[in-house]
N, C-alpha and C positions, 0 to 999 in steps of 0.2 A: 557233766550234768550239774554239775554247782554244788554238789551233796555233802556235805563232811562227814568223814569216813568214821564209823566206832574205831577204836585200837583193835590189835589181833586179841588182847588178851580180854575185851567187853566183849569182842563177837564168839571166842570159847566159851568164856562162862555165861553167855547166853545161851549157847548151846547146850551145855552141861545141866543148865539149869530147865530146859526145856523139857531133855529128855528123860531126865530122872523125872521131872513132874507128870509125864505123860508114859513113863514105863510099863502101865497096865496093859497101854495096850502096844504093845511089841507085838507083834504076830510069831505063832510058836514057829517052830526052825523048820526052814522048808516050804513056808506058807505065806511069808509075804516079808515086808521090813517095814521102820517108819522112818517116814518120810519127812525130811526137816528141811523147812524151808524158811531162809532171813530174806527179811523184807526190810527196805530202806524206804519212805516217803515222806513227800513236801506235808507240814499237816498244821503248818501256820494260816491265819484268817488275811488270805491276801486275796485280792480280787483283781490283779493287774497283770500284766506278762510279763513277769522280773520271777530269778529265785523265793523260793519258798523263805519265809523268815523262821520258819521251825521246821523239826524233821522229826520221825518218829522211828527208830531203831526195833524189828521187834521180830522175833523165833517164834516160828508157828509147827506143828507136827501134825500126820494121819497117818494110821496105817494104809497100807497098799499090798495089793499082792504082789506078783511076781512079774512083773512090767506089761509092754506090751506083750501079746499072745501073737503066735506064727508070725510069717518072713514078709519083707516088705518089697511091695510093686511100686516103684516109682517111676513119675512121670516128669519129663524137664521140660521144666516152664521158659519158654522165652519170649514172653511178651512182656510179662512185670519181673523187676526187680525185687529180690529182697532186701536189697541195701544196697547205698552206693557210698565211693569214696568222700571224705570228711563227713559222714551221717553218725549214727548211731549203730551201724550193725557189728560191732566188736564189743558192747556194752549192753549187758541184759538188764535191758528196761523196756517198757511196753511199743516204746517208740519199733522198738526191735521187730517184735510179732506184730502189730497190727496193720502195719500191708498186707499181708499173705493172707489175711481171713477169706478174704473176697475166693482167689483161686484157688486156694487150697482145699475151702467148702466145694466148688466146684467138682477138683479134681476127684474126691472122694466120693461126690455124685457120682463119677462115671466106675469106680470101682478102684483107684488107685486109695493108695497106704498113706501117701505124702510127695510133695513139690522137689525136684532137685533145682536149684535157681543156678541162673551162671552171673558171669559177673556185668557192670552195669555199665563199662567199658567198652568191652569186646564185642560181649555177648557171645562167646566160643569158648570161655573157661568155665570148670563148676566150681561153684564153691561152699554150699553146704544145702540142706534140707530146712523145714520150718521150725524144727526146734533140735536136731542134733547135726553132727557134720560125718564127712564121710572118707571113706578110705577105699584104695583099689589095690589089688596085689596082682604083680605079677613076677614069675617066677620065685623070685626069693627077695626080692625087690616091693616095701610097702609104702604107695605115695598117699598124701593127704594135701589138701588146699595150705597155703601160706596165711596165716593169720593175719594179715598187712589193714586192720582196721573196719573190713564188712564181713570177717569171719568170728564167731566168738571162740574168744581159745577156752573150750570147754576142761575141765577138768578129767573127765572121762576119755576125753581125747588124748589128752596130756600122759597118763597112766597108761592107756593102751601102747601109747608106741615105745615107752620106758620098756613094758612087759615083754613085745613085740623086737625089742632091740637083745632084751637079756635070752630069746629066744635063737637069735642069731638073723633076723633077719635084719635088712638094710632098712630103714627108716628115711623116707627123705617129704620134707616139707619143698613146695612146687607149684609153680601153674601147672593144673593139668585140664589139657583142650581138652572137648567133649570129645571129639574119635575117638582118644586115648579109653576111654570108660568102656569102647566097643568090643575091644578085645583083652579086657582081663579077665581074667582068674576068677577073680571072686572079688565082690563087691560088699563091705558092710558099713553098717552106722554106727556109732558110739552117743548116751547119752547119758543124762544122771539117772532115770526111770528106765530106760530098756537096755541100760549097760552096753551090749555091744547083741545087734544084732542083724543079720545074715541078709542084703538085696537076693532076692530071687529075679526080677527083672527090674530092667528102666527103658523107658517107652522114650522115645524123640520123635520127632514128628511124622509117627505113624510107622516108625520102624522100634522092632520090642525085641532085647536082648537077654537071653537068660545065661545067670551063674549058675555057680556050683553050689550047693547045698547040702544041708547031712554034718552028720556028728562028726565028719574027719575035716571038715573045716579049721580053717584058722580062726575065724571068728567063733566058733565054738571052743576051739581050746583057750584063745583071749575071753570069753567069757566065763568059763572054769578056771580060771584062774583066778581072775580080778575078785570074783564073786567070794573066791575060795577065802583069799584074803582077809574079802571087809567081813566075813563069818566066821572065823579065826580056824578056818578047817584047814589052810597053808599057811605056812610061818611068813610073817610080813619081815620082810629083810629091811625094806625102805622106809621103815618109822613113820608108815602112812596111815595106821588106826591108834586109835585112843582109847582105854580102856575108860569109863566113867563108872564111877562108885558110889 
């Protein structure tokens, strides 16, 4: 994107600085979090089709409650792409989301949750949803899409299958054909707002498959955990929260 990047240590104590300035409104425990979001943009006086000559660095917060509410029905889209190879879709920028508006408004007219895309190649692999990506399990065995450049390697993803691995189970990054999605186990999403949560079905061309569901889920226990973590209700072993004071 041509962007230059803040340091790690101006993008912490942006953060630091954010949230101590915005601490009022923390939501009490149980009732929501806030939600921090860094924002990178072009914000130089250019009127040409070249990089930006300025950029603007900046931490924004809101409180939120407790993410999305109940289990998602999706639907795979195979007429548009959400990304194609050397594009933008491994980099969260707008470029990212603003294909999918068109179907996705669609798809939620007829009652679905969110889009499953495949890839822009085949068109027989999936590879993520509109704004999280996805996981299938079967047996003891958890696959997730190959990050290879039109998937974004989400953070939440990234932590799931660390958590998912210290559980015992096999983790493996993969193309995986759409058949493949027919007969597992159970289906979930992982994202930074709805942390990890639970497919009920996915529709393909008029054929609707449902998982498993309910508290003895995997994605329910991957979701008590991770949650557990960023709340400090389980000891974080992996030096993945930050105390700010």
């Amino acid at each position: 994107m041509c962007m230059p990047s803040p340091t790690v240590d101006q993008f912490i104590d942006a953060v630091k600085k954010t949230v101590l300035a915005n601490k009022r409104w923390v939501p009490p425990h149980g009732r929501g979090s806030l939600y921090i979001r860094p924002l990178l943009m072009g914000t130089g006086r250019n009127l040409e089709v070249k990089p930006s000559s300025e950029y603007t660095f900046l931490v924004y917060a809101s409180p939120v409650g407790n993410g999305l509410k109940g289990v998602l029905n999706l639907m795979v889209e195979d007429n548009v792409h959400r990304a194609t190879p050397g594009g933008t879709g491994g980099i969260k920028a707008v470029t990212n989301y603003s294909p999918i508006y068109k179907p996705l408004t669609e798809a939620k007219a007829k009652g679905f949750s969110d889009l499953l895309y495949l890839d822009a190649l085949t068109g027989s692999n999936i590879e993520e949803c509109s704004g999280c990506n996805i996981f299938i399990l079967k047996g003891n065995v958890i696959s997730t899409p190959t990050t290879h450049g039109t998937i974004l390697p989400g953070i939440t993803r990234k932590t799931i299958m660390e958590i998912a691995s210290d559980f015992g189970y096999q983790v493996e990054e993969r193309a995986i054909p759409i058949k493949e999605v027919f007969d597992a186990e159970e289906v979930f999403c992982t994202g930074t707002a709805m942390v990890v949560k639970s497919v009920a079905s996915i529709t393909y061309q008029g054929k609707r498959i449902g998982y498993k569901l309910g508290a003895e889920t995997l994605a329910q226990k991957l979701h008590a955990t991770l949650t557990g973590i960023q709340t400090g209700l389980i000891e974080d072993k992996l030096g993945w929260t930050m105390l700010i004071d």
